[in-house]
Every structure is written in C-alpha cells, then in structure tokens.
N, C-alpha and C positions, 0 to 999 in steps of 0.2 A: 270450661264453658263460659265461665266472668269473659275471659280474655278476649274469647271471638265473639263476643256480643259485643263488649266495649269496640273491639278492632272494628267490626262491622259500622257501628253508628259513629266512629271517626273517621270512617271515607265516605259514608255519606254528608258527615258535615266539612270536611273538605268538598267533598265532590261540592255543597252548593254552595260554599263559600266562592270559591273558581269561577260557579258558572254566573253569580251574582256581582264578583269581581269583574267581568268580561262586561258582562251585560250594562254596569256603570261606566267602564270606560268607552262603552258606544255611544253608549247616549249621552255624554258630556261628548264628545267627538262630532257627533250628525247635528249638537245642539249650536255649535258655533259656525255652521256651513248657510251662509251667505245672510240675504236678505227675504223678509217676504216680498211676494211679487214679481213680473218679468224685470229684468233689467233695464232701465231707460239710461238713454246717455245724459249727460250733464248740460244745462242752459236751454233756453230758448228754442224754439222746434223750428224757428225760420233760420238758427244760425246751424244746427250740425248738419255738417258735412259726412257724416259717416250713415253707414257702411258708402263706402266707394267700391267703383267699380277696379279689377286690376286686370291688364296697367293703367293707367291715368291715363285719360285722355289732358296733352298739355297744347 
C-alpha cells in the first residue's frame, strides 16, 4: 500500500515538474519575440522609400 501511494505522488510530481518545465521554456521563448510597438522603418519619414511598389517603375 506504501508503494502505490509513494508511486502515485511520484507521477504527479513528475507530471508537474514537465508541465512547469514546458511552461518556463515558453515563456522565456515568447519573451525575446521582437519589440513593443508597430515596426517603423529607420530615419527620417521624407527619406524612406519603402514599401515600393513591384516592379519599379524606373
């Protein structure tokens, strides 16, 4: 009776070790995913050229 009580509360402390291990490697994962904010391009807004139209008109 020891045996499967101990066996029992050893898969659940596996089982939440797993789901607590999962659960830290996401969230260190989603935490390094980008910047706040839309993305703006770089410099001055009279000089980019971007988004262009394709093909180029030349």
């Amino acid at each position: 009776m020891d045996t499967i009580i101990t066996g029992l509360i050893m898969n659940k402390y596996i089982s939440l070790c797993l789901v607590l291990s999962c659960l830290t490697i996401v969230t260190i994962q989603l935490s390094g995913c980008g910047r706040k904010g839309s993305p703006k391009p770089p410099g001055p807004a009279d000089k980019i050229t971007y988004p262009r139209n394709y093909p180029p008109a030349d």
